[in-house]
C-alpha positions, 0 to 999 in steps of 0.5 A: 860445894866448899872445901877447906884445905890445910898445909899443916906441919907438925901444929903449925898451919902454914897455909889454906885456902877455901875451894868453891864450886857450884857442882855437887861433891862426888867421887868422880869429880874430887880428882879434877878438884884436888888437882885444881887445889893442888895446882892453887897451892903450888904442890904436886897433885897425891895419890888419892885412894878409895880410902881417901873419898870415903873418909872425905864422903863419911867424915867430911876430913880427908888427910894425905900423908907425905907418903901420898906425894910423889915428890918430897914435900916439906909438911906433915899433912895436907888436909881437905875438910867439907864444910858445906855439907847438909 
């Protein structure tokens, strides 16, 4: 499994980094993924819905919002495409 994560304010990309792991994607194993991402990059860990993984799930894109954030953030959006899907 591959993910993609992206910092993005306004259309500038402030960061990335590419999130590997040889376990598949799921639900219950994303939480602990997106915490590790989050930690990699140095930004609190977002509220992450059920609408969250579905979009990541049916669309392969999942984007959080600063409103996803406890604490104030200094980005438009954070987002978390997979890229090694079949």
């Amino acid at each position: 499994m591959k993910l993609w994560v992206k910092i993005v304010k306004g259309e500038k990309l402030l960061a990335d980094r590419i999130f590997r792991t040889n376990l598949p994607l799921e639900k219950d194993s994303y939480e602990e993924y997106l915490q590790e991402i989050c930690h990699q990059l140095d930004l609190s860990t977002p509220v992450s819905l059920s609408s969250h993984w579905h979009h990541l799930e049916r669309f392969h894109i999942a984007e959080y919002k600063p409103r996803d954030f406890i604490e104030a953030v200094d980005f438009d959006k954070v987002i978390i495409e997979d890229v090694d899907y079949d």
